[in-house]
C-alpha positions in Angstrom: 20.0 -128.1 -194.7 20.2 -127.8 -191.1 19.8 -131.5 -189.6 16.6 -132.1 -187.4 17.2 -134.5 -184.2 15.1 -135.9 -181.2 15.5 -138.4 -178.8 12.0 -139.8 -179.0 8.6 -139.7 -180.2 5.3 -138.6 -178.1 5.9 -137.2 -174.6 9.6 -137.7 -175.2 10.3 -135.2 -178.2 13.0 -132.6 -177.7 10.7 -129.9 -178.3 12.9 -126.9 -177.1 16.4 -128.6 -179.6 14.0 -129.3 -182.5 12.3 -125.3 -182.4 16.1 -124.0 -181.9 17.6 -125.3 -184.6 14.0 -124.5 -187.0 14.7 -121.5 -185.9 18.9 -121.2 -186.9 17.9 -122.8 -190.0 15.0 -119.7 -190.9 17.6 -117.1 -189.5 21.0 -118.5 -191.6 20.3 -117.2 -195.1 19.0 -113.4 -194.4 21.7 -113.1 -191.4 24.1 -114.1 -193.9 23.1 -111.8 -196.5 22.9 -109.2 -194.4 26.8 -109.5 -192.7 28.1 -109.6 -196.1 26.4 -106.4 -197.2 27.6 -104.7 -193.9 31.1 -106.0 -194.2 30.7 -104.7 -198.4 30.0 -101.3 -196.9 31.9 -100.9 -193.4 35.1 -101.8 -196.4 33.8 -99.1 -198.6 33.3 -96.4 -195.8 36.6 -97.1 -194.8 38.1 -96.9 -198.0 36.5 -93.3 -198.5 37.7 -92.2 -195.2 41.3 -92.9 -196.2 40.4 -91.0 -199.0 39.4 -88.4 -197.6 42.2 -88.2 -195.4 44.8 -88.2 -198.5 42.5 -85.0 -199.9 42.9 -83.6 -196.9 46.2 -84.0 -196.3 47.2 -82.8 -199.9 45.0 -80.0 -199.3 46.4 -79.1 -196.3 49.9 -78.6 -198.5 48.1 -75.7 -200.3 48.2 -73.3 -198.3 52.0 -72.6 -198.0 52.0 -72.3 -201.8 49.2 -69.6 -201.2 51.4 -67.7 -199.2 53.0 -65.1 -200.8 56.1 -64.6 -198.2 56.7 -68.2 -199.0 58.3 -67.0 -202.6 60.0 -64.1 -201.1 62.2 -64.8 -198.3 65.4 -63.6 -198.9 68.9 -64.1 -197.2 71.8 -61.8 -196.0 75.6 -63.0 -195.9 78.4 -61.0 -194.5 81.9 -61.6 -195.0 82.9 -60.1 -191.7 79.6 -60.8 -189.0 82.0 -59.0 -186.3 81.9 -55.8 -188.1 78.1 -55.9 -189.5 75.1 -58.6 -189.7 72.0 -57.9 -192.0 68.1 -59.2 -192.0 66.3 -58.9 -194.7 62.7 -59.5 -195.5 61.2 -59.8 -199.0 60.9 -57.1 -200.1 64.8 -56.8 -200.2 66.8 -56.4 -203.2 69.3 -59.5 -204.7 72.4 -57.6 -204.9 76.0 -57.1 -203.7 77.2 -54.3 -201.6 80.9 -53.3 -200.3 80.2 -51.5 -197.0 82.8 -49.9 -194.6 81.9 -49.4 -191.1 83.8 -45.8 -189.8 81.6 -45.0 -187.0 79.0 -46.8 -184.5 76.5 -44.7 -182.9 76.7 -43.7 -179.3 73.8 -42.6 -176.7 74.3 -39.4 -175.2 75.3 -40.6 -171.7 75.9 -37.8 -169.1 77.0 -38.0 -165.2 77.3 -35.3 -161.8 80.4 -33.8 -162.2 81.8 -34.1 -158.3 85.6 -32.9 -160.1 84.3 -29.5 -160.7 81.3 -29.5 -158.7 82.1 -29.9 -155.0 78.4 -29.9 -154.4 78.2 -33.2 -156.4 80.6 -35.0 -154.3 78.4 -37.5 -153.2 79.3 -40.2 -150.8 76.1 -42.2 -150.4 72.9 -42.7 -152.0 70.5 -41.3 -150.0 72.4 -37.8 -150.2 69.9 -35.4 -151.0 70.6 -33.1 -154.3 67.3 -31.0 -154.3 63.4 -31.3 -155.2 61.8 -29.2 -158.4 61.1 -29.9 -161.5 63.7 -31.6 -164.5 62.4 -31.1 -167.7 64.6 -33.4 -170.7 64.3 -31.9 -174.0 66.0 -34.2 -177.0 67.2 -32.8 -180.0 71.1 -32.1 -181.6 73.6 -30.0 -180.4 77.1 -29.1 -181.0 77.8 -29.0 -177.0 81.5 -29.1 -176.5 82.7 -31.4 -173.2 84.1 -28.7 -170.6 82.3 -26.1 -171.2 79.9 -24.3 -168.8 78.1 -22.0 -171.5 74.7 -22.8 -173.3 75.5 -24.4 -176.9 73.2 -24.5 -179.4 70.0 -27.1 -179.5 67.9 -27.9 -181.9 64.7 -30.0 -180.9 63.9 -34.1 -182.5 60.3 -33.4 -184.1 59.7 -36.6 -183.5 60.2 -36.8 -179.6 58.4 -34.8 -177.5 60.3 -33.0 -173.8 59.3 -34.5 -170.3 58.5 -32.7 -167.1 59.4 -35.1 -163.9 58.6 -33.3 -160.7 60.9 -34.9 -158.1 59.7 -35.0 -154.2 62.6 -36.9 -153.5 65.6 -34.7 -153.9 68.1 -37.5 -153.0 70.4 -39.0 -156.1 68.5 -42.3 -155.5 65.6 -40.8 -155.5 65.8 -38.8 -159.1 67.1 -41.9 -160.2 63.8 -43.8 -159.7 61.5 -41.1 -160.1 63.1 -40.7 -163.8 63.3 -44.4 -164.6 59.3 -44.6 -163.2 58.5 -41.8 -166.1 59.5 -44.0 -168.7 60.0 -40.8 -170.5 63.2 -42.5 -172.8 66.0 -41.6 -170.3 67.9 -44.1 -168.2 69.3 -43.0 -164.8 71.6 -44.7 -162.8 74.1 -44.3 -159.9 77.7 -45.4 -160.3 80.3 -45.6 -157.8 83.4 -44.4 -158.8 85.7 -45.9 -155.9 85.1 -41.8 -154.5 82.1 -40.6 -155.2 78.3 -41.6 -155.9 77.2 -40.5 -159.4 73.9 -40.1 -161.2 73.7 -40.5 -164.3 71.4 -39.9 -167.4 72.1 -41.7 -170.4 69.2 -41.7 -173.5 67.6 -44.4 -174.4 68.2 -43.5 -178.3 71.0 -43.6 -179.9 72.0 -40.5 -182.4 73.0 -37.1 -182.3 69.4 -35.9 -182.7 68.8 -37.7 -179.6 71.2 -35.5 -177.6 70.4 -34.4 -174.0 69.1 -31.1 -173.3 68.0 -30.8 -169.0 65.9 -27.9 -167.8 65.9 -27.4 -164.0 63.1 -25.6 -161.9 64.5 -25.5 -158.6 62.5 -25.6 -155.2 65.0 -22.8 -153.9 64.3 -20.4 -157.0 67.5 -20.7 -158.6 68.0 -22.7 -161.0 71.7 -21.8 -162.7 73.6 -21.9 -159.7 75.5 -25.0 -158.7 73.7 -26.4 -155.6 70.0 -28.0 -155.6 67.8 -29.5 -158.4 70.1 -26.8 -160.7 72.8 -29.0 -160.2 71.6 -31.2 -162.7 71.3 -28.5 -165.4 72.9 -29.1 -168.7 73.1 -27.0 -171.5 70.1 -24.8 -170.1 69.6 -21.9 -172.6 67.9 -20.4 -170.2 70.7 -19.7 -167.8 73.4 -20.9 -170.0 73.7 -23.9 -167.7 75.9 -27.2 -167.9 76.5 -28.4 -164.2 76.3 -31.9 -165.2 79.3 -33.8 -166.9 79.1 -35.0 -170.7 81.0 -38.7 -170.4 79.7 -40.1 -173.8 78.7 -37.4 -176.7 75.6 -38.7 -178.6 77.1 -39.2 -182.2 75.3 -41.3 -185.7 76.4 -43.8 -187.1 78.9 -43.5 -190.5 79.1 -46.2 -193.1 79.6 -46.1 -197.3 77.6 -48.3 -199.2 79.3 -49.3 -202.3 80.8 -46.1 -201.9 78.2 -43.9 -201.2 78.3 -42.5 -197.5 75.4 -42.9 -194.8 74.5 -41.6 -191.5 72.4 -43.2 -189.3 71.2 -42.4 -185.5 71.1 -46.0 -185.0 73.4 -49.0 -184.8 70.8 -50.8 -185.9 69.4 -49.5 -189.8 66.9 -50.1 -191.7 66.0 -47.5 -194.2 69.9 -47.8 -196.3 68.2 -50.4 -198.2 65.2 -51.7 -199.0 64.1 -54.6 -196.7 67.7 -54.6 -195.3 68.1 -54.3 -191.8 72.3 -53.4 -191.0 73.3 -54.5 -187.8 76.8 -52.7 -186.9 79.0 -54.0 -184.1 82.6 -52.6 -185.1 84.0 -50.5 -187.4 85.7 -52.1 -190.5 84.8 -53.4 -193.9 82.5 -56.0 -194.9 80.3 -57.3 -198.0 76.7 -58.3 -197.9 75.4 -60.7 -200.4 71.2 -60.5 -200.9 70.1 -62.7 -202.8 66.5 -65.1 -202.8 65.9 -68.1 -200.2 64.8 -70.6 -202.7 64.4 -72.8 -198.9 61.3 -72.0 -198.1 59.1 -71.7 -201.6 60.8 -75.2 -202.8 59.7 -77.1 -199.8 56.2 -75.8 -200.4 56.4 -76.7 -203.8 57.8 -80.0 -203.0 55.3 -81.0 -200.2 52.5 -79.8 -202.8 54.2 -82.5 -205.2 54.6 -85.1 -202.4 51.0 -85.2 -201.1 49.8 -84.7 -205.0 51.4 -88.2 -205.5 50.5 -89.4 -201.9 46.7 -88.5 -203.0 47.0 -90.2 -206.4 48.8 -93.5 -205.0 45.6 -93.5 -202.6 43.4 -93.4 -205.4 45.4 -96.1 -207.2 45.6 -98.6 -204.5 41.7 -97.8 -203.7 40.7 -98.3 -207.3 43.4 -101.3 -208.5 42.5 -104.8 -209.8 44.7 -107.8 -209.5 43.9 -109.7 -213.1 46.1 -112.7 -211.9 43.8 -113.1 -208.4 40.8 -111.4 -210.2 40.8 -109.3 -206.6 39.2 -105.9 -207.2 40.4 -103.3 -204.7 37.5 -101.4 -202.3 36.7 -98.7 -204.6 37.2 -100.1 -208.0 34.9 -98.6 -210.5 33.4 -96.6 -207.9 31.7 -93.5 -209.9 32.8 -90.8 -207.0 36.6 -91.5 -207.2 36.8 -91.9 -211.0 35.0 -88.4 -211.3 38.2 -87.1 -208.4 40.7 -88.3 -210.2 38.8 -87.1 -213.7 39.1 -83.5 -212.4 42.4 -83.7 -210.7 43.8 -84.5 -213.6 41.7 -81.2 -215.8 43.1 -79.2 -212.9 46.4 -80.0 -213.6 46.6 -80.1 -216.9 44.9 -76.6 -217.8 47.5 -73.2 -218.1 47.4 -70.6 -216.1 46.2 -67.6 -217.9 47.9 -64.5 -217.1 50.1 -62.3 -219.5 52.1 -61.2 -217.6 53.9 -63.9 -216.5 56.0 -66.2 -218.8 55.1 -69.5 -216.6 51.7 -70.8 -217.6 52.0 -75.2 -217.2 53.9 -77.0 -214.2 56.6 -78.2 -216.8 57.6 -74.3 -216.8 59.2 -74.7 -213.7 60.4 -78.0 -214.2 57.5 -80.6 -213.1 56.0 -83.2 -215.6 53.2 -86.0 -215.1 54.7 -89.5 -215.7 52.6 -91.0 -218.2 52.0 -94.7 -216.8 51.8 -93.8 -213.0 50.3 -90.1 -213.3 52.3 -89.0 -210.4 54.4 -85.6 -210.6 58.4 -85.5 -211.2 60.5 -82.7 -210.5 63.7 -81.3 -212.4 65.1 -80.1 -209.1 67.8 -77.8 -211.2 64.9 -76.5 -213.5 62.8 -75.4 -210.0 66.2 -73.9 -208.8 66.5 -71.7 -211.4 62.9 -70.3 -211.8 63.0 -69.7 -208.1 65.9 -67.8 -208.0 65.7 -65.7 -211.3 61.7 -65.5 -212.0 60.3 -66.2 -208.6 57.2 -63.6 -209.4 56.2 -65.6 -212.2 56.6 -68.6 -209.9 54.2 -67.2 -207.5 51.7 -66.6 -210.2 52.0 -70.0 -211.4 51.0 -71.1 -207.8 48.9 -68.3 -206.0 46.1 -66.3 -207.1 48.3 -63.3 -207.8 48.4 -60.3 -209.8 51.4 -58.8 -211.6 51.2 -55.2 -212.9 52.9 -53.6 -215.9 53.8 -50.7 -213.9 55.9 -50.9 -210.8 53.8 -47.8 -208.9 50.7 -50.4 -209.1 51.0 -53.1 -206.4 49.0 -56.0 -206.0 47.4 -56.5 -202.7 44.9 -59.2 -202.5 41.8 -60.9 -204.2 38.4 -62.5 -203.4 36.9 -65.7 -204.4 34.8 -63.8 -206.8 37.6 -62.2 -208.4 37.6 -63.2 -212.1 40.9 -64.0 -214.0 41.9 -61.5 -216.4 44.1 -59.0 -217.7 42.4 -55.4 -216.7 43.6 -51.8 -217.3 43.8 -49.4 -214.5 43.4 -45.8 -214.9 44.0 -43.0 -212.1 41.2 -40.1 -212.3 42.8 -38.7 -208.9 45.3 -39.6 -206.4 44.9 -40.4 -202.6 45.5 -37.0 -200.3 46.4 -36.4 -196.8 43.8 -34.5 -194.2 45.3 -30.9 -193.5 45.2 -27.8 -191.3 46.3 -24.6 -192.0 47.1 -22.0 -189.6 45.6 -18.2 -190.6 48.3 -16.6 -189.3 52.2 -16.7 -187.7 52.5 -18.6 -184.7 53.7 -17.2 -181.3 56.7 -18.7 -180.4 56.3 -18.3 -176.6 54.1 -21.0 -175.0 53.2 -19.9 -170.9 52.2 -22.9 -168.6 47.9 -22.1 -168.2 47.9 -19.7 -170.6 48.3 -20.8 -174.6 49.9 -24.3 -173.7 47.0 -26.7 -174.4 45.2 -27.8 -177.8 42.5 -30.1 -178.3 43.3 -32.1 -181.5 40.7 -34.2 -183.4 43.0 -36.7 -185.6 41.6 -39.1 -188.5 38.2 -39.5 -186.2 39.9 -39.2 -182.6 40.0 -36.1 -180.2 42.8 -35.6 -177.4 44.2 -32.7 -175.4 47.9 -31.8 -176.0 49.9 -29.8 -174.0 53.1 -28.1 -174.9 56.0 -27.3 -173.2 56.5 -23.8 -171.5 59.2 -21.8 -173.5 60.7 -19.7 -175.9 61.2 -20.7 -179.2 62.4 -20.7 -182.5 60.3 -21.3 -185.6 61.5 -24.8 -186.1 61.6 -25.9 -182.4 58.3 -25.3 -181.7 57.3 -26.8 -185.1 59.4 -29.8 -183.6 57.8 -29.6 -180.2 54.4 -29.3 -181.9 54.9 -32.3 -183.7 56.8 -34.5 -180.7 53.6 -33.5 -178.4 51.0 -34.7 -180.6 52.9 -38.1 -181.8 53.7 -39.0 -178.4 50.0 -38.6 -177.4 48.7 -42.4 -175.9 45.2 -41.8 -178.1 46.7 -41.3 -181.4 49.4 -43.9 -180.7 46.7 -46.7 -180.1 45.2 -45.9 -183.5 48.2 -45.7 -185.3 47.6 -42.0 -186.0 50.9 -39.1 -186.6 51.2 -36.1 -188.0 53.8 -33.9 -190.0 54.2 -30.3 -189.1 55.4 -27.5 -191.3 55.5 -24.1 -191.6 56.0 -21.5 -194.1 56.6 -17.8 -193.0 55.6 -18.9 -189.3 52.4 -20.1 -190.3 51.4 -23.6 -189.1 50.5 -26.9 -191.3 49.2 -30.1 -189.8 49.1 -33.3 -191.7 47.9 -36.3 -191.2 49.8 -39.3 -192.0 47.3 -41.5 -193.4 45.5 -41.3 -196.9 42.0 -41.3 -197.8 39.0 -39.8 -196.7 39.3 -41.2 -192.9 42.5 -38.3 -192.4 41.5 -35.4 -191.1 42.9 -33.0 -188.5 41.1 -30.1 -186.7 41.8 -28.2 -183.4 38.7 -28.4 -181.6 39.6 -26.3 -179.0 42.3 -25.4 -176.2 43.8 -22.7 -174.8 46.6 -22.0 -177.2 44.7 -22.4 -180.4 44.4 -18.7 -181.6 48.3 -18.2 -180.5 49.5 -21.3 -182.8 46.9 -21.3 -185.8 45.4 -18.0 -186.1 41.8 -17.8 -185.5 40.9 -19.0 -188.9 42.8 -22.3 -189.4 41.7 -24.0 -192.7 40.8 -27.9 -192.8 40.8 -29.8 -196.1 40.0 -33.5 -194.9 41.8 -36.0 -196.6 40.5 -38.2 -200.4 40.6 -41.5 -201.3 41.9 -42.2 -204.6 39.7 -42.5 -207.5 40.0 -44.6 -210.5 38.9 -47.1 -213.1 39.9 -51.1 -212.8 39.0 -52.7 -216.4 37.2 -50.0 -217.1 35.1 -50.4 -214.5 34.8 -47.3 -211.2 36.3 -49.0 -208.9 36.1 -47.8 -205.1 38.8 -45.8 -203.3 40.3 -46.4 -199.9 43.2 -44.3 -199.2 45.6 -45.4 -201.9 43.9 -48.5 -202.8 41.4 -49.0 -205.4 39.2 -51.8 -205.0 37.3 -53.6 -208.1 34.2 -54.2 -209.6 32.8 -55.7 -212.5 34.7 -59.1 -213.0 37.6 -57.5 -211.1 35.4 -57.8 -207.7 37.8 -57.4 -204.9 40.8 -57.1 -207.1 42.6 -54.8 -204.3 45.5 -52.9 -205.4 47.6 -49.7 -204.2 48.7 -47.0 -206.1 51.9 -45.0 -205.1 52.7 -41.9 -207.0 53.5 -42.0 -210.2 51.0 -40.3 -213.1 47.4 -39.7 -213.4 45.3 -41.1 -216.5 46.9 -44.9 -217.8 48.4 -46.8 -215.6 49.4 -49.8 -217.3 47.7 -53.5 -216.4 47.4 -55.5 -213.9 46.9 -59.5 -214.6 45.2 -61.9 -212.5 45.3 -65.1 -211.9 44.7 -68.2 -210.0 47.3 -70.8 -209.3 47.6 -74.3 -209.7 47.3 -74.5 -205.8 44.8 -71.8 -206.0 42.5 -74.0 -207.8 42.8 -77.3 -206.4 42.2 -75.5 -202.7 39.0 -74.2 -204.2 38.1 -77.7 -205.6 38.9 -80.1 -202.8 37.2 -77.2 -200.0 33.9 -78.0 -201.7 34.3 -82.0 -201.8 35.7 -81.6 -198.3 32.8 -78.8 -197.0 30.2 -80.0 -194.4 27.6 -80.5 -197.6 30.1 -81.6 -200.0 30.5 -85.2 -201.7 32.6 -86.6 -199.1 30.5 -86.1 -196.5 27.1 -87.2 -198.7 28.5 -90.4 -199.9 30.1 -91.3 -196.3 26.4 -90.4 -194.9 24.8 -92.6 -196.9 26.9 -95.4 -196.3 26.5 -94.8 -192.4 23.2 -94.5 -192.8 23.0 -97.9 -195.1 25.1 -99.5 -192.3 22.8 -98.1 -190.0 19.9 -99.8 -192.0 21.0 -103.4 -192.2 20.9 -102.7 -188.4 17.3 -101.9 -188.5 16.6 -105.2 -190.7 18.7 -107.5 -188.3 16.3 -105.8 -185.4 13.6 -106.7 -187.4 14.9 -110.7 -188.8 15.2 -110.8 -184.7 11.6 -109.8 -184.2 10.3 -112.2 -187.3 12.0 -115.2 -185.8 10.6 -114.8 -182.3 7.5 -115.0 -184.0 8.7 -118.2 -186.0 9.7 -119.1 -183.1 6.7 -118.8 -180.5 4.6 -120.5 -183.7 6.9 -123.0 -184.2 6.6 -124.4 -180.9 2.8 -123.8 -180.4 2.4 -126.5 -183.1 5.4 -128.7 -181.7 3.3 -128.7 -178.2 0.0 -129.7 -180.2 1.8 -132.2 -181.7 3.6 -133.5 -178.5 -0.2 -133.4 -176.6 -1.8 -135.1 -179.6 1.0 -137.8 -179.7 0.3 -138.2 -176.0 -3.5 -138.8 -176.7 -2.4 -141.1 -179.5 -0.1 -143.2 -176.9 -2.9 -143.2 -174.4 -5.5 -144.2 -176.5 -3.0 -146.6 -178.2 -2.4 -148.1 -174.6 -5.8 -148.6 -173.8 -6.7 -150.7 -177.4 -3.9 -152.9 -176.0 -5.3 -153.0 -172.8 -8.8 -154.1 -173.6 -7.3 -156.4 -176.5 -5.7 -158.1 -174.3 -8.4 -158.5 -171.9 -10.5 -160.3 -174.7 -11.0 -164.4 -174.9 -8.8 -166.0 -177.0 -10.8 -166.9 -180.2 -8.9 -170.2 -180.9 -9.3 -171.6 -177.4 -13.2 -171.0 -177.2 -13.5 -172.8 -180.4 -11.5 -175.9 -179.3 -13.6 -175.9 -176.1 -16.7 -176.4 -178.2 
């Protein structure tokens, strides 16, 4: 009880003291109330936001595990990294390979020759050479250094000649005009302590990549020795080779575990799967490939470290101190029991796929403890799996698929993908889109005349142009091919083609697969002369074929689910038509706790309801102190509306009380009258 004061009564009461502390005294009990429910929820809303932070966190850890490169990353040791260093990615091989190094490849690397040519003897830069045309035509060649006569070339398919007109006919100015073309030749000039030199060196490496320079000279001659025909080399035309050969493009030779290899490159990539051979020197080496365990154990292990930092959260939130009788924020709280009720289903519930032979964490070499609940892990027991069943590691973790046959590859899932074993049957397999020439090609291709094609590939249309000349069968397929690969539209849409022939007549393929590939020639100049006037176009399929049972759909060479195997995407390479084994799928430990903890951690899920109510009870304990204030204003103004009646009403009592004594004591004394009588 709140003591009551005042320094007087009547016109002397401490009204304003005695109404304040009336007031304190109504206000105490509901303001106290009311901080200890704020303070009981402002603890609990901060007890689920570190709760929420653990989930997040732990989910966070996920998505490593989810990642399928995380299983696969392999590594590549050399015993001798002078003669030969390797990358590899994952889908390399773990193996041992003896490999000697007997050759590097070299870029075909040619110079003016001022030793034979006095016409080259140049003494400055700016000395002027001639103006034309220099057309660089790559292909192989069995040239011979010091000799003058044409040599045999055969045109690279897969890189297409260059025309560079050249306006300034000094050697610095070829030399930039070339390097501004970008066209895969390097020019330079080199001082030789005499004489300025120009040279050309390819960009490529390989003996496919040789040089072969066509001149058309400004003065009309262009086998002769002075002008733009001075830079002539192995010109069929006019059996032609002004320029000198310093470096004579060569592949690459190497055995691997005995078996000998050839490469255009010093740098290799298709020797062995997912192996990329860097050669420096020639000598012998070994290369050990073998699994990175690295990167899939610290997923694994961070997955186990914030599964333990989210169950210690839970633990400390939810504890009870029986000696102190202390209950922790959350203890009992219906929310977290329900968390740690399903965390707990989650991890305890197989995987089911059979293919795999992991199905329980304890496969791999992680157990529960029994008191604590947190996850232990056999460290050699995770080694092992990782290194000699890493697949059935993945599908232990990820939502992956593992097929029976090793022409079916997984691709990828949806969240509507069911888990299940499901039999995949090829009606038909994927096909390329094709053109095919109605008659024998000419082999001679005139500038304005039957040089130009208009080529509609897989959806996009672009003019080609071929090189003027006289060729063989297979260099013109070759040019044919180089011209429309090297094209800017079909290279921004990832778009090639293969050309063949068969008795001179013309076939067009389109790399890709599916009913997307297509190649016509829509028009052009030298259409009739290199396809007949009847070409034939068969456009590209997709695959078709059955996934449990079920048509799936086809694009390209993947087949896409339906049914319970909804966006079950896989590809099918080769192989048979009709049964194609199985394909199981599953989803991983991680896979299931990510989809668990994204719907308590979405926008609507139970985190974010239960922490909105709290705000929103915090919120209203505000709205019932705004409206104790108001009620005690109101005490308040009442309060002292009676405390001022009081203090007039004592004043009138005074007053009248003064004037009694007054006239009292204005009256006779009653004894002295009587003693006067």
């Amino acid at each position: 009880m709140v003591a009551i004061t005042s320094p007087g009564l009547g016109s002397g009461l401490d009204v304003n003291s005695i109404v304040s502390q009336l007031v304190a005294a109504e206000a105490a009990g509901p303001t106290s109330r009311l901080d200890r429910r704020e303070t009981t929820l402002q603890v609990r809303l901060s007890a689920y936001g570190t709760l929420k932070g653990a989930v997040s966190q732990f989910q966070g850890s996920l998505a490593n595990l989810q990642d399928l490169t995380s299983y696969q990353t392999k590594t590549a040791n050399s015993s001798d990294t002078d003669v030969l260093s390797a990358s590899v990615s994952s889908s390399a091989i773990s193996a041992n390979y003896d490999i000697k190094v007997s050759q590097l490849a070299e870029q075909h690397r040619l110079s003016t020759d001022p030793i034979n040519h006095a016409n080259a003897q140049f003494t400055e830069v700016t000395d002027v050479v001639g103006t034309g045309t220099l057309t660089f035509k790559f292909g192989t060649t069995d040239y011979v250094s010091g000799t003058d006569t044409y040599n045999s070339f055969t045109p690279n398919a897969d890189k297409a000649s260059k025309s560079i007109t050249i306006t300034d006919g000094s050697i610095k100015g070829i030399r930039d005009a070339v390097n501004e073309a970008d066209i895969g030749v390097t020019a330079s000039i080199i001082f030789d302590g005499t004489y300025q030199r120009l040279t050309f060196s390819s960009d490529d490496s390989g003996a496919a990549n040789s040089l072969q320079i066509v001149t058309s000279d400004i003065d009309g001659d262009d086998t002769n020795d002075s002008g733009l025909s001075l830079l002539a080399f192995n010109d069929a035309n006019g059996g032609t080779s002004n320029l000198a050969q310093n470096v004579a493009a060569q592949d690459s030779i190497l055995t691997v575990n005995g078996i000998q290899v050839s490469s255009e490159n010093n740098t290799i990539k298709d020797v062995l799967d997912g192996v990329t051979l860097n050669l420096k020197e020639v000598g012998n080496t070994t290369l050990d490939i073998d699994i990175d365990a690295n990167a899939s154990s610290s997923a694994i292990k961070a997955f186990v470290a914030n599964y333990n930092g989210l169950i210690g959260t839970i633990n400390n939130l939810t504890s009870f101190d029986v000696e102190t009788g202390q209950a922790a924020q959350l203890n009992g709280d219906g929310v977290v029991r329900s968390l740690e009720t399903q965390l707990k289903r989650l991890l305890g519930d197989p995987v089911n796929s059979s293919e795999s032979s992991f199905s329980v964490l304890s496969d791999v070499g992680i157990t529960s403890n029994a008191t604590t609940g947190l996850l232990e892990i056999d460290e050699a027991k995770l080694s092992t799996a990782l290194t000699d069943e890493v697949n059935n590691v993945i599908g232990l973790f990820a939502a992956f698929g593992q097929s029976s046959d090793s022409g079916v590859i997984f691709d990828s899932a949806t969240d509507s993908t069911r888990e299940g074993t499901y039999a995949v049957d090829v009606t038909s397999f994927a096909t390329q889109g094709t053109l095919t020439g109605s008659a024998a090609a000419n082999l001679t291709i005139v500038s304005g005349t039957n040089d130009t094609l208009t080529i509609d590939l897989d959806g996009v249309t672009a003019d080609v142009v071929l090189t003027a000349g006289t060729y063989t069968t297979s260099a013109l397929v070759a040019e044919l091919q180089s011209q429309i690969n090297a094209t800017q539209e079909f290279i921004d849409v990832d778009s090639e083609v293969t050309v063949s022939e068969s008795a001179g007549i013309f076939s067009i393929s389109s790399n890709r697969y599916g009913a997307t590939s297509s190649v016509t020639i829509t028009g052009g100049n030298g259409s009739t002369d290199l396809v007949g006037s009847s070409a034939t176009g068969l456009a590209g399929t997709d695959i078709i074929g059955n996934i449990g049972g079920v048509a799936a759909t086809g694009s390209g060479q993947y087949l896409i689910g339906a049914g319970g195997a909804l966006g079950l995407k896989i590809q099918v390479e080769g192989g048979s038509l009709g049964d194609r084994g199985n394909i199981s799928f599953a989803r991983g430990f991680s896979e299931r706790f990510d989809g668990y903890l994204e719907e308590l951690l979405d926008n609507k899920g139970l985190f974010d309801s239960t922490i909105g109510s709290l705000k929103s009870r915090i919120e209203g304990i505000t709205d019932e102190r705004e409206d104790l204030a108001r009620r005690l204003v109101s005490i308040e103004q009442r309060t002292r509306s009676q405390f001022i009646a009081l203090d007039v009403l004592v004043s009138q009592l005074q007053s009248t009380g003064n004037f009694l004594t007054t006239q009292l004591d204005s009256l006779p004394d009653i004894g002295t009258a009587i003693n006067r009588r």
